[in-house]
C-alpha positions in Angstrom: 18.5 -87.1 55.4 16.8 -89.9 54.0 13.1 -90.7 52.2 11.3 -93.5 51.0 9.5 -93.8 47.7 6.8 -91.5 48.3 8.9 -88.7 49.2 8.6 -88.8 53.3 11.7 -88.6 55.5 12.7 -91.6 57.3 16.1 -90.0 58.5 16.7 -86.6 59.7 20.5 -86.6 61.8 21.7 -84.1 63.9 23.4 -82.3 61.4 20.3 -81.7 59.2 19.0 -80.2 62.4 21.7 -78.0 62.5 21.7 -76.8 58.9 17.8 -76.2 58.6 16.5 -75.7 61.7 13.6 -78.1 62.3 14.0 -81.2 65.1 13.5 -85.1 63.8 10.0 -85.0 65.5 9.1 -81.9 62.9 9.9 -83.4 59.8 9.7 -87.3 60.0 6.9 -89.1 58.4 6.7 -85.8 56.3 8.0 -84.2 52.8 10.8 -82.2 53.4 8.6 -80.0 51.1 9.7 -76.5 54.1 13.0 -77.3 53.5 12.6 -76.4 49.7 11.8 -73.1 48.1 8.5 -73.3 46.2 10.5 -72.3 42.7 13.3 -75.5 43.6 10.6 -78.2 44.5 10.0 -79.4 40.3 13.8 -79.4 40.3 14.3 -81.3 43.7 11.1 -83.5 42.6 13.4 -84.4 39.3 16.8 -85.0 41.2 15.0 -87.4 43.7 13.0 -89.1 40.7 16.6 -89.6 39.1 17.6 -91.3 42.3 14.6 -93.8 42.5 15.6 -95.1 39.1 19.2 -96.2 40.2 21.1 -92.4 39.1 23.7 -91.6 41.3 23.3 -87.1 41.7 26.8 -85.9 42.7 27.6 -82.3 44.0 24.4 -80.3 42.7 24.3 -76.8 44.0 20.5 -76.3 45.0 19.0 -73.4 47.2 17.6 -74.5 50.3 15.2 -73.2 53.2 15.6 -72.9 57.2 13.3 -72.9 59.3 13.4 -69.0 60.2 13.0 -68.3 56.6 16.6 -67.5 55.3 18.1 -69.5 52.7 21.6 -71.1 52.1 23.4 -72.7 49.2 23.9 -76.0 49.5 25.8 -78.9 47.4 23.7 -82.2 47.4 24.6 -85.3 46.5 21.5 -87.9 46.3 21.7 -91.5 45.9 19.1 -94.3 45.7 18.4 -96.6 49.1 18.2 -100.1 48.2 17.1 -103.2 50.5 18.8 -106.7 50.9 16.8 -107.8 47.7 18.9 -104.8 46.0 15.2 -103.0 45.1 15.4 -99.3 45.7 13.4 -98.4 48.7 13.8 -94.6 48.6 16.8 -91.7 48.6 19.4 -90.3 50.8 20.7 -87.1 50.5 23.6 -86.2 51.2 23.8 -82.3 51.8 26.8 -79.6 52.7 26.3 -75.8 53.8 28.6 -74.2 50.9 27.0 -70.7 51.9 30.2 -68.9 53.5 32.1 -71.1 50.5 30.6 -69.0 48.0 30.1 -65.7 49.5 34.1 -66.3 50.3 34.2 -67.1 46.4 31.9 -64.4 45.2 34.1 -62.0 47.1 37.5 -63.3 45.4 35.5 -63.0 42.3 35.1 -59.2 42.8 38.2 -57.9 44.0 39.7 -59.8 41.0 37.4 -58.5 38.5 38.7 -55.3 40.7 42.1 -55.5 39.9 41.7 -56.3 36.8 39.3 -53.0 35.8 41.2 -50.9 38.0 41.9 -47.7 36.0 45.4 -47.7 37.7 48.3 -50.6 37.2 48.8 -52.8 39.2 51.8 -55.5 39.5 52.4 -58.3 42.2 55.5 -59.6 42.4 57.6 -62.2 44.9 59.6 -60.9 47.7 62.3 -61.0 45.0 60.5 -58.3 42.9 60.0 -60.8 40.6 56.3 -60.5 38.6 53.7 -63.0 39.4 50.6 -61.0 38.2 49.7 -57.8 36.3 46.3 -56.4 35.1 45.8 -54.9 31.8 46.3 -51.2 32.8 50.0 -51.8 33.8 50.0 -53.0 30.2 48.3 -50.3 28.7 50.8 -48.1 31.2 54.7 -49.5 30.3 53.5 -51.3 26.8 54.8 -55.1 28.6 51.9 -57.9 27.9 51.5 -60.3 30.9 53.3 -62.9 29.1 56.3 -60.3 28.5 56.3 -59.4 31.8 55.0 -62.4 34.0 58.1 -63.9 35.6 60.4 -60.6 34.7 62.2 -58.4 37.1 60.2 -55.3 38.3 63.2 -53.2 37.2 62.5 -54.1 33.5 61.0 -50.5 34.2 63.8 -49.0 35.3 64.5 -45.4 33.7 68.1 -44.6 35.1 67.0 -41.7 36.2 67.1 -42.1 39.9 70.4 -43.2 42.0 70.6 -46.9 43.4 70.1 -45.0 47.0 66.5 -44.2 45.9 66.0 -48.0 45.2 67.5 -49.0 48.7 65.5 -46.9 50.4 62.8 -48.1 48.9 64.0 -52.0 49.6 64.7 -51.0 52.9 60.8 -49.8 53.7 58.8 -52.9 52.5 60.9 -55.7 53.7 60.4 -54.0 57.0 56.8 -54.3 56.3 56.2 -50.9 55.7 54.3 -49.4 52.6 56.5 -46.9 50.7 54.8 -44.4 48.7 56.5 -42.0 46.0 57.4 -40.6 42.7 59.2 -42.9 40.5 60.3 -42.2 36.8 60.2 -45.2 34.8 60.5 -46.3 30.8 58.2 -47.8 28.9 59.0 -51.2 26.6 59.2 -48.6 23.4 61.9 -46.6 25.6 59.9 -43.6 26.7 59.6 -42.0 30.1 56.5 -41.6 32.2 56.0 -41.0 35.3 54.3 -42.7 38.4 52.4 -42.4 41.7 53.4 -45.6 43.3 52.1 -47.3 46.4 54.0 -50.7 47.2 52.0 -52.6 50.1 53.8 -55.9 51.6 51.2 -58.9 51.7 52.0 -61.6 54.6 50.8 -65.0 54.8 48.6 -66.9 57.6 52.4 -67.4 59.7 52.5 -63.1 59.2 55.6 -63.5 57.3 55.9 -61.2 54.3 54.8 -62.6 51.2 54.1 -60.7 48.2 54.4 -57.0 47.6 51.6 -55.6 45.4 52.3 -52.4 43.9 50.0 -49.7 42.7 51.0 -47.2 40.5 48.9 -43.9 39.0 50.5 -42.0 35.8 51.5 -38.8 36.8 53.4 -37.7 33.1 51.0 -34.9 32.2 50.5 -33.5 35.9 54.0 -33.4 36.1 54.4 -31.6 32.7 51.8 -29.0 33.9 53.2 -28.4 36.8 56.5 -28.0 35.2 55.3 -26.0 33.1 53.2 -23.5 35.8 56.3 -23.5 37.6 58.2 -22.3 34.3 55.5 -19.6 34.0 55.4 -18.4 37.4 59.8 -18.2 37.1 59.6 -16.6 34.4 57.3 -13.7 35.6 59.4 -13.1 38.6 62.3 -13.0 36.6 60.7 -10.5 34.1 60.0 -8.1 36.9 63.2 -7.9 38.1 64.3 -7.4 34.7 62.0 -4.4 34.3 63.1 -2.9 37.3 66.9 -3.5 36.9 66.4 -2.0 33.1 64.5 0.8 34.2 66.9 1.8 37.0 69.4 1.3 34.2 68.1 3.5 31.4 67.6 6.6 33.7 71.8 6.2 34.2 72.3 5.0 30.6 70.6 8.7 29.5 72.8 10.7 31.5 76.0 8.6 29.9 74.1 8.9 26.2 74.2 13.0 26.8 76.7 14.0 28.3 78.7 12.0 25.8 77.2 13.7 23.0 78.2 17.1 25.1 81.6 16.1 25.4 82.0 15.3 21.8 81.3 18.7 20.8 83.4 20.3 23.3 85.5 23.0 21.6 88.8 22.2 23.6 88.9 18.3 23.0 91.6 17.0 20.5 91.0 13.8 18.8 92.2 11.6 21.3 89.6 12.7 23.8 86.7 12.8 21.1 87.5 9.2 20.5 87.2 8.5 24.5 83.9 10.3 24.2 82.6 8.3 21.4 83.7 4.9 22.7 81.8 6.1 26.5 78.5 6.4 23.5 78.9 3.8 21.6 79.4 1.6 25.2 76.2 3.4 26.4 74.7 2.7 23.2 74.9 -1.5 23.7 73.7 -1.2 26.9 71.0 0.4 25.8 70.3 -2.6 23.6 70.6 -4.8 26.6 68.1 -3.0 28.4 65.8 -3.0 25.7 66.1 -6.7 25.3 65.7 -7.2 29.2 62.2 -4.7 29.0 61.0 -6.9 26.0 61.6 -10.2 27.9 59.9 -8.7 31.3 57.1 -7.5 29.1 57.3 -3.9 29.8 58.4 -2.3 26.7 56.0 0.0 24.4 54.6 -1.6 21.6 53.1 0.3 18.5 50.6 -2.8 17.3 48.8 -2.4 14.3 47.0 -5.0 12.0 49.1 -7.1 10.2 49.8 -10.2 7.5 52.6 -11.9 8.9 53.5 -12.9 5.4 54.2 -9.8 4.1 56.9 -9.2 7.0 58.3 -12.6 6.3 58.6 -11.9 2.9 59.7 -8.7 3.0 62.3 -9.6 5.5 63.8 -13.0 3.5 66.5 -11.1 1.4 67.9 -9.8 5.0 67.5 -13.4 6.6 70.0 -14.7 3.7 72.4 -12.4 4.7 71.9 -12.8 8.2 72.1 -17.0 8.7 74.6 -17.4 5.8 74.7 -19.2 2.0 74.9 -22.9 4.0 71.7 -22.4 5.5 69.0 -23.0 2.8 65.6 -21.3 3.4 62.2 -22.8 2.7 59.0 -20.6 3.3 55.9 -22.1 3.4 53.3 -19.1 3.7 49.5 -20.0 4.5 47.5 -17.8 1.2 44.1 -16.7 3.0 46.1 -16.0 6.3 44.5 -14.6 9.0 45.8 -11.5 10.6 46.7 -10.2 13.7 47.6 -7.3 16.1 50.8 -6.9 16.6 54.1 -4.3 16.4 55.4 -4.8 13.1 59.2 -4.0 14.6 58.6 -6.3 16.9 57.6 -9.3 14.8 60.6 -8.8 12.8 62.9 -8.8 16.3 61.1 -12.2 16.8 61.9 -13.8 13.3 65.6 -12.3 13.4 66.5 -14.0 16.8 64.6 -17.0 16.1 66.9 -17.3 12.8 70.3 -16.4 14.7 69.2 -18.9 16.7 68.4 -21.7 14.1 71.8 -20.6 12.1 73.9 -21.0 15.8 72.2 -24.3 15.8 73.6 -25.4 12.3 77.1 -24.5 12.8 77.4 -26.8 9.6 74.5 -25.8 7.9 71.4 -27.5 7.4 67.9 -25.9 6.6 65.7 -23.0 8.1 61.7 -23.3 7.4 59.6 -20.6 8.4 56.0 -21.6 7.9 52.3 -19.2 8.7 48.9 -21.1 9.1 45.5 -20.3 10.4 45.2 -22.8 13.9 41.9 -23.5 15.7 43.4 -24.2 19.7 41.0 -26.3 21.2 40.0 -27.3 25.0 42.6 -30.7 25.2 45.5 -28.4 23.7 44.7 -25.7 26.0 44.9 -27.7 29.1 48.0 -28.9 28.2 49.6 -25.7 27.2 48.9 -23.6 30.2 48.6 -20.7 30.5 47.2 -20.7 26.7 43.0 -20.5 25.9 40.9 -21.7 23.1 40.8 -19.9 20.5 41.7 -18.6 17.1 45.2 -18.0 16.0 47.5 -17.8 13.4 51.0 -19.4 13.5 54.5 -18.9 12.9 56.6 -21.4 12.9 61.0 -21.7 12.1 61.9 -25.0 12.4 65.7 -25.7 11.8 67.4 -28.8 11.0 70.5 -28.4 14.0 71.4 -30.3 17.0 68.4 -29.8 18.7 67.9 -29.5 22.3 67.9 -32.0 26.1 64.9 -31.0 28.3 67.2 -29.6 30.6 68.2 -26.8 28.5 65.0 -26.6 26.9 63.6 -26.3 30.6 65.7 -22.7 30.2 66.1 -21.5 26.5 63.5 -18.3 27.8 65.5 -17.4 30.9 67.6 -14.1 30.4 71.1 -14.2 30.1 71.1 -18.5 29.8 73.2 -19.5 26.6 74.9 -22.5 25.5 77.0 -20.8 23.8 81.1 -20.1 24.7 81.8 -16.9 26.7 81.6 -13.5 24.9 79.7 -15.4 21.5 75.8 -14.6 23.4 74.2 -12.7 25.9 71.3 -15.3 26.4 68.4 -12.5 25.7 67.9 -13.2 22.0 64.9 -16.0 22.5 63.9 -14.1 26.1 63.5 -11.0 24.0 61.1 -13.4 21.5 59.2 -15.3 24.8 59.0 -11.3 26.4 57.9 -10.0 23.0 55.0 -13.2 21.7 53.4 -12.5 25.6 53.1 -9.2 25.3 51.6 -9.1 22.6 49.2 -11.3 23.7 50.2 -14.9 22.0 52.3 -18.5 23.0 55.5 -19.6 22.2 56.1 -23.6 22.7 59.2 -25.3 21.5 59.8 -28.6 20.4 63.5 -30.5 20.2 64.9 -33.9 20.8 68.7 -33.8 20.7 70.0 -34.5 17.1 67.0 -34.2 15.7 66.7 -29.9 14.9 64.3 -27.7 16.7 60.2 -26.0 15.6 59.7 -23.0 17.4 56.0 -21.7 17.3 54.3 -18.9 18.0 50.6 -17.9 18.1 49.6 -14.6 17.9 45.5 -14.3 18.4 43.7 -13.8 15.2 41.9 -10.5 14.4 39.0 -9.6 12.3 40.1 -6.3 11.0 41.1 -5.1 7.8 45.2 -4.8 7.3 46.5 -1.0 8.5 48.8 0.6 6.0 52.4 1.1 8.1 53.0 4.9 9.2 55.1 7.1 6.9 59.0 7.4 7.5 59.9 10.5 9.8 60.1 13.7 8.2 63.0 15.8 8.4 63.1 18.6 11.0 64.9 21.1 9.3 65.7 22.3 13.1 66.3 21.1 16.2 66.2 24.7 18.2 63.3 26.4 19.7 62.8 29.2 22.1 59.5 27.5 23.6 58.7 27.0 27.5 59.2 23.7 28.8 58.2 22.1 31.8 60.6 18.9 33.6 59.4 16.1 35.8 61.7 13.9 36.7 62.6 12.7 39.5 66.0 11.4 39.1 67.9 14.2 40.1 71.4 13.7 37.5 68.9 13.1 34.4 67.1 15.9 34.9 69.9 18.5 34.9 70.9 16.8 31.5 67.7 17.1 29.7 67.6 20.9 31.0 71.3 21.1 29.8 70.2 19.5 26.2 67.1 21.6 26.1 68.9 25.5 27.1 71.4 24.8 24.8 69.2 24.5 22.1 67.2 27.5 23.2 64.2 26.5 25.0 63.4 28.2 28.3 63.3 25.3 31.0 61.0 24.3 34.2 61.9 22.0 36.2 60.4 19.7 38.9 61.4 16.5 41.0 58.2 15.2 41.4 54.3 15.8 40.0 53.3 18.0 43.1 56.3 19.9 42.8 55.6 20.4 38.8 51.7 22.0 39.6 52.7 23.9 42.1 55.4 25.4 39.5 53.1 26.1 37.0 50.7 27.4 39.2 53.0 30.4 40.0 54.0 30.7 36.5 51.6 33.4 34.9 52.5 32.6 31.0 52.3 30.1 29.0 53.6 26.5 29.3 54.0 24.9 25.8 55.0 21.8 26.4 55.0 19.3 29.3 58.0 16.5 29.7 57.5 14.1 32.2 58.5 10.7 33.6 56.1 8.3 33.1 56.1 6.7 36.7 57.1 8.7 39.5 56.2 8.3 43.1 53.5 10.2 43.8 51.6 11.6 41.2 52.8 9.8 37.7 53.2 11.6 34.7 49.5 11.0 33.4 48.0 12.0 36.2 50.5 15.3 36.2 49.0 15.8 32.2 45.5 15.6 32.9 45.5 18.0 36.7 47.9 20.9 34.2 44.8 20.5 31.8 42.7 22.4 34.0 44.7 25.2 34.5 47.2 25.4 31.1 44.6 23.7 28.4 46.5 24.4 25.9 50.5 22.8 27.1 51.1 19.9 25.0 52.3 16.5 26.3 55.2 14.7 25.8 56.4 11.2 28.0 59.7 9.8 28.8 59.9 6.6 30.1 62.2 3.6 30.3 59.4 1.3 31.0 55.4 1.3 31.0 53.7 -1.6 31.9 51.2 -0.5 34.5 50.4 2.9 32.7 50.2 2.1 29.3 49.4 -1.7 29.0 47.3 -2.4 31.5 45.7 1.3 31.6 46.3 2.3 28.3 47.0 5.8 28.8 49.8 6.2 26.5 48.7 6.7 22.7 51.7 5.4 21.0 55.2 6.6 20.5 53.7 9.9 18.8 53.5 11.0 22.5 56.9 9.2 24.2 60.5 9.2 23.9 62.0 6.3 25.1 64.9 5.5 27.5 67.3 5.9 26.9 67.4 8.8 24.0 70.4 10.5 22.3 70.3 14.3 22.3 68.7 14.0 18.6 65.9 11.9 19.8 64.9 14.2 22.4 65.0 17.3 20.5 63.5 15.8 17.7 60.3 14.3 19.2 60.2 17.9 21.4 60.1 19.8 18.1 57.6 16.9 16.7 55.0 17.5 19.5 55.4 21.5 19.6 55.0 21.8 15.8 51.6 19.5 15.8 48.6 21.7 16.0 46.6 22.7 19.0 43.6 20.9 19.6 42.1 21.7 22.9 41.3 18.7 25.6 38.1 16.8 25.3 36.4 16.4 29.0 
């Protein structure tokens, strides 16, 4: 396109045409004033003003007009029209359609600005898996800086952690042109692992021959953690209730060894060859016992007595014993919170915790080393809960025994809770010390997180929810029955049929008159045809049928004044979760010596009557 002085064109080609819209017969002898958006024309006016003086305008992006009203960008150079004389006679402009240029441009622009703000990281690299590019959140992700990383193999991120199959089979998918998509463990530049989602896309060229590969990769560390961690969880209660079951199965048989033992031992035609058979069949019944006790206090399903506590009056108290226990080579260091919180807890029970977690530490430090046990009032908030599950906000007050061993690999660590694991050689553990601590801390309500790198010692700590209530004095010792005997009535449930006739064996021979029944429909149906009185009810605590509650409370109706007393070798459903046992007052646990059962018998008889509320 060309003008003269006074701003009309002379020239309008076919490409002008083409651009704008208008023919040569529209616009000749004319300004190209249409052609020009009314906010451009001052700036047009001054380019083509520039010209007339002798400037040479190269490549200046303008905004132009067509003729139906849409606009384009456009690069113009203008440059002054001179005659044979050499005086300038007008301006030709030299225009080019750089519309599609810049929208092409514009859309670079933002898939760049893309990669570079993506919240993910995100590395190209050659068909070698060498780096050519990396935006800042693959930085923030492995701790390399572009200029660390630019030119580098991809496998500067390589963990070791997966076989070179896993990195063949990857190979093998993207040079076929196929996007591979997986987990992949990798280390950072300080050395630490993490975890990705990674997507690897190839990228061909205009010939379709593969040219880049661009990787994306999402961290996956913490999901992976919680999911490990669920997954713990969720083992660990499967795992507790067949530990319940098995121990409960196992203290109904462990009772019946216990007394019969205890019979045998005072059998009037036994030398002392036999009577040392018959204590060694109860001192074997005896550690059992302790197993199964363990294996109810890891599955959750033993009976606690909680009261209100100071955990630093049981860790004091209980120092002069943990010297003993752990050894002279093991120094330890208490560090006791003064205005500690308190909480609700069974006070045998937190000792159980603070003695295995110390056996543990002192196994740990086979060469000594140094035990601290430390209490403090915690706040738990919302970011520690989510990444503790299953733990909640909340107030609590810690206990802490962190020991100065060889510490622990995440693969062990993964297990320490499980009953029966142990790293220890054959016949030196039974792996339920620290399940008896995880089955213990839930019960009661509270966490229990561990945290070890090899060589560098272990902290275990516990949190036990923190309670308002004033401190409850402990219960006074046991007093002395000065007899065991009685002539009372008793009624049996139980439905194991070999326990049973031992308790009616222990009870006759100590002079009580003895009812029995097999199951809580047979036990109201005996007492319905028995016309005196019933002074004392023993039962099972779960039965099929009817359980021993529900067998307590129907007798109520009919013999008001028959007192209660349970037996059970585990009570989760009944007196956790329903809380119908009040406390060991009312239970004997399995399983009991003779002495235990006809001393919580004579307990409950000699209590006084106090009729059932409705």
């Amino acid at each position: 396109m060309c003008v003269d002085r006074a701003g009309n064109v002379t020239m309008w080609n076919p490409a002008a045409e083409r651009i704008f819209g208008w023919s040569e017969v529209e616009v000749l002898g004319r300004p190209p004033l249409p052609a020009i958006p009314v906010d451009r024309r001052k700036e047009y006016s001054g380019l083509r003003a520039a010209a007339l003086k002798g400037e040479i305008i190269a490549a200046r992006e303008v905004r132009a007009r067509k003729k139906d009203g849409s606009t384009i960008l456009a690069s113009v150079s203008i440059s002054p029209l001179r005659d044979a004389t050499g005086e300038i006679r007008g301006a030709m402009d030299m225009l080019l359609d750089i519309t599609s240029q810049k929208e092409a441009e514009g859309q670079l622009l933002l898939q760049a600005t893309a990669l570079e703000s993506a919240a993910n990281g995100v590395v190209i690299t050659d068909t070698a898996g060498k780096i050519l590019w990396l935006n800042p959140s693959f930085t923030a992700l492995t701790g390399f800086s572009a200029e660390e990383a630019t030119g580098q193999a991809y496998n500067i991120l390589n963990s070791g952690e997966h076989p070179k199959s896993f990195f063949e089979q990857m190979w093998k998918t993207i040079l076929a042109g196929q996007v591979w998509h997986g987990e992949v463990a990798n280390r950072r530049k300080d050395g630490t692992l993490f975890t990705v989602e990674q997507t690897i896309t190839p990228v061909r060229n205009e010939r379709g021959d593969i040219a880049r590969f661009v990787a994306i990769m999402q961290d996956v560390t913490e999901k992976k953690k919680l999911e490990q961690q669920l997954n713990q969880a969720q083992k660990m209660e499967s795992v507790g209730r067949l530990a319940g079951g098995v121990a409960h199965d196992f203290n109904n048989l462990l009772s019946v060894i216990i007394g019969y033992s205890e019979i045998l031992m005072e059998h009037p035609g036994f030398d002392s060859h036999a009577l040392r058979l018959a204590e060694e069949i109860k001192r074997a019944g005896g550690r059992a016992a302790t197993l199964t006790r363990q294996l109810l206090a890891f599955s959750r399903q033993q009976v606690l007595e909680p009261r209100v506590l100071n955990l630093n009056t049981i860790v004091t108290d209980m120092q002069k014993m943990l010297r003993r226990l752990i050894g002279e080579d093991v120094e330890i260091h208490a560090k006791l919170e003064g205005d500690l919180g308190r909480v609700k807890a069974d006070p045998g029970q937190i000792e159980q915790i603070i003695i295995n977690l110390a056996v543990n530490a002192r196994d740990a430090m086979p060469q000594g080393g140094k035990l601290t046990i430390e209490t403090s009032n915690v706040e738990l908030d919302e970011s520690y809960a989510a990444q503790h599950p299953p733990a909640t906000p909340g107030r609590y007050v810690l206990l802490a025994m962190a020991d100065t061993g060889m510490g622990m690999n995440r693969e062990i660590k993964a297990r320490i809770f499980e009953p029966f694991f142990t790293t220890k050689e054959l016949g030196k553990g039974t792996g339920l010390g620290l399940s008896t601590v995880y089955g213990i801390v839930k019960q009661s309500g509270g966490y229990i997180w561990v945290y070890s790198e090899p060589g560098q010692g272990s902290v275990f700590k516990v949190y036990l929810p923190r309670v308002d209530q004033p401190v409850e004095p402990l219960l006074p010792a046991e007093l002395a029955v000065e007899s065991l005997r009685g002539t009372e009535t008793i009624l049996v449930v139980e439905d194991e049929d070999t326990l049973r006739t031992l308790i009616r064996t222990l009870l006759e021979q100590s002079g009580y008159t003895v009812m029995e029944a097999k199951s809580g429909a047979d036990a109201l149906q005996a007492a319905q045809e028995h016309d005196a009185a019933i002074q004392l009810l023993l039962t099972d605590v779960i039965m099929p049928g009817l359980s021993g509650p529900a067998v307590a409370e129907r007798l109520a109706h009919t013999h008001p004044k028959t007192k209660v007393l349970y037996m059970s070798g585990y009570t989760d459903t009944f007196a956790t979760d329903r809380g119908l046992l009040a406390g060991a007052a009312t239970l004997v646990h399995k399983p009991f010596t003779r002495k235990d059962l006809l001393r919580k018998v004579r307990e409950v008889l000699g209590r006084s009557w106090e009729p059932p509320t409705t």
